[in-house]
NUVEXLO-416806 format. One record per atom (N, C-alpha, C, O): x, y, z; residue in three letters. Coordinates in steps of 0.05 Angstrom, whole numbers, padded with zeros to 5 digits, always signed. Layout:
residues N
XYZAla/...
//
This chain:
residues 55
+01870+01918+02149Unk/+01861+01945+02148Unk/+01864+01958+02176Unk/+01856+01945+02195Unk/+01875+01982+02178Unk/+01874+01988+02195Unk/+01861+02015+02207Unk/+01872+02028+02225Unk/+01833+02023+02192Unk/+01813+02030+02198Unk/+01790+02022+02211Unk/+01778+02005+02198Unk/+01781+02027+02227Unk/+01754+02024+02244Unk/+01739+02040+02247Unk/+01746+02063+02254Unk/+01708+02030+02239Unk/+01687+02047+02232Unk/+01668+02041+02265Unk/+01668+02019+02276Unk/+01653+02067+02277Unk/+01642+02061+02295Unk/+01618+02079+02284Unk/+01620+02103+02280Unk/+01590+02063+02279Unk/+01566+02077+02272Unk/+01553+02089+02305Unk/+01549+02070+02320Unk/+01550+02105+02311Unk/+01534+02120+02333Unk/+01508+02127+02323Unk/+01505+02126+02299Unk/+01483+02139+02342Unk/+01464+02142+02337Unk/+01464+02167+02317Unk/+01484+02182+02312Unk/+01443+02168+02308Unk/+01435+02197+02299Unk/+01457+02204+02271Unk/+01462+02226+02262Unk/+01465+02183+02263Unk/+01465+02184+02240Unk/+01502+02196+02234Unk/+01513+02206+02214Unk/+01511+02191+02257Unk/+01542+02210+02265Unk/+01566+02181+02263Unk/+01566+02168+02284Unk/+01579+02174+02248Unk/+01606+02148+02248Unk/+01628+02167+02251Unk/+01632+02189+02242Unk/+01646+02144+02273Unk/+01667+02152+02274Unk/+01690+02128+02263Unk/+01692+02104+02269Unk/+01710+02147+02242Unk/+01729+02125+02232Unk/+01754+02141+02252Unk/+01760+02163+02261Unk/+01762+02112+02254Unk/+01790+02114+02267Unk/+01813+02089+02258Unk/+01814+02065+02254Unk/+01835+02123+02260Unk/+01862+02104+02245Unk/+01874+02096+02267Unk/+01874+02110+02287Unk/+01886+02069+02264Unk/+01891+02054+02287Unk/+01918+02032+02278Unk/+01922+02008+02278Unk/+01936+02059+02270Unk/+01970+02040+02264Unk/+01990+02049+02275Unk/+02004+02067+02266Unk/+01995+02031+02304Unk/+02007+02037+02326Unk/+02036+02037+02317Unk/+02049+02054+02328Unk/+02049+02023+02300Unk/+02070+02017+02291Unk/+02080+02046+02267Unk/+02103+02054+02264Unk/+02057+02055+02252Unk/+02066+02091+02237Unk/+02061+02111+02256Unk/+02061+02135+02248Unk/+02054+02105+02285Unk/+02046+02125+02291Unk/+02017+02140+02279Unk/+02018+02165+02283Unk/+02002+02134+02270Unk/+01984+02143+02244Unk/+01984+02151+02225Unk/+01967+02160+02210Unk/+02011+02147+02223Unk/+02015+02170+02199Unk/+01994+02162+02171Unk/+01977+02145+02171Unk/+02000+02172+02157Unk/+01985+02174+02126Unk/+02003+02164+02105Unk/+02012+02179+02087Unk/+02008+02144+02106Unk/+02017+02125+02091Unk/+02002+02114+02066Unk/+01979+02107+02072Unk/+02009+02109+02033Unk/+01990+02105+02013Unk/+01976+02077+02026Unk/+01956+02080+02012Unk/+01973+02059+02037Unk/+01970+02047+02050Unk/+01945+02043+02068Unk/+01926+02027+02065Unk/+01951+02065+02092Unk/+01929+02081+02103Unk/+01907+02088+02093Unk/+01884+02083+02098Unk/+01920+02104+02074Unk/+01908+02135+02057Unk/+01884+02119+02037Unk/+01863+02131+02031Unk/+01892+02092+02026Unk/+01872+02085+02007Unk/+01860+02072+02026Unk/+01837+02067+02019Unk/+01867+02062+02055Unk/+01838+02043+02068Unk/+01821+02066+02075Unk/+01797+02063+02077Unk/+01833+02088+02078Unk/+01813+02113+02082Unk/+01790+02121+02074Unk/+01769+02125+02086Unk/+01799+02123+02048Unk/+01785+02130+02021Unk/+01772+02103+02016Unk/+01754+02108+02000Unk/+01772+02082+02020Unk/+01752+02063+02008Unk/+01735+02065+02030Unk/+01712+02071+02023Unk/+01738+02062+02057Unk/+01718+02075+02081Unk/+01698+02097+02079Unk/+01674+02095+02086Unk/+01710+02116+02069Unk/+01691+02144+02073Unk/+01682+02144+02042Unk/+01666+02163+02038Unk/+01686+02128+02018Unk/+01667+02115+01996Unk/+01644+02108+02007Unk/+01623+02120+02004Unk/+01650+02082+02023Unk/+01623+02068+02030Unk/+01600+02081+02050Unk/+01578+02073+02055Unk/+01619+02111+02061Unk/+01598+02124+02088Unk/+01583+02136+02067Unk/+01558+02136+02067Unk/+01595+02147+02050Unk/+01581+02163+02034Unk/+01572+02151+02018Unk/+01581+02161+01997Unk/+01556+02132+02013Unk/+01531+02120+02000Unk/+01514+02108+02020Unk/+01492+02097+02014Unk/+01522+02109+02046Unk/+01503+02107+02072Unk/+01487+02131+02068Unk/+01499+02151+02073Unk/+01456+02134+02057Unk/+01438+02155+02077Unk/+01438+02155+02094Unk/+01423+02173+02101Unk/+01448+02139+02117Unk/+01438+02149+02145Unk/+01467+02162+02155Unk/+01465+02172+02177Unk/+01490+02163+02145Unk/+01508+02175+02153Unk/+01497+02205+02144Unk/+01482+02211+02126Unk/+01514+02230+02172Unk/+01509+02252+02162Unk/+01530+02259+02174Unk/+01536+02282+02170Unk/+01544+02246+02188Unk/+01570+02262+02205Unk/+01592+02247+02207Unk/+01590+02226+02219Unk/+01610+02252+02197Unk/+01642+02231+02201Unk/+01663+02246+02213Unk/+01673+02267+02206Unk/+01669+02229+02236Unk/+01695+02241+02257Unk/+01726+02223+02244Unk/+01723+02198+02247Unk/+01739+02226+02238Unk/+01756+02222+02240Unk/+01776+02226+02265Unk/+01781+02248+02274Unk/+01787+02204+02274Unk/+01810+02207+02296Unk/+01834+02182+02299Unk/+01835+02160+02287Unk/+01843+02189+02310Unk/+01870+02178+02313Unk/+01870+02154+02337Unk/+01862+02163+02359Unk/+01876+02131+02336Unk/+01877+02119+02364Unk/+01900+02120+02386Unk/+01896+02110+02408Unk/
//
């Protein structure tokens, strides 16, 4: 997977795509580790904020 989830305080995660080799691109690949990621934030109550970024 080459998603990484970073929980910060206050209730704010940051996922980051981290595929040095696409460049990041959005690959089906990507795109579904994405989406099974921001599934699981979003049955977190304590998530209220998701950053997405690029490494």
């Amino acid at each position: 997977m080459n998603i990484l989830v970073k929980k910060l305080s206050s209730g704010i995660s940051i996922v980051q795509i981290n595929d040095p080799k696409t460049y990041n691109s959005l690959s089906f690949k990507t795109l579904n580790d994405l989406i099974k990621v921001l599934k699981k934030l979003d049955q977190d109550k304590k998530t209220k904020v998701i950053i997405i970024e690029g490494a």
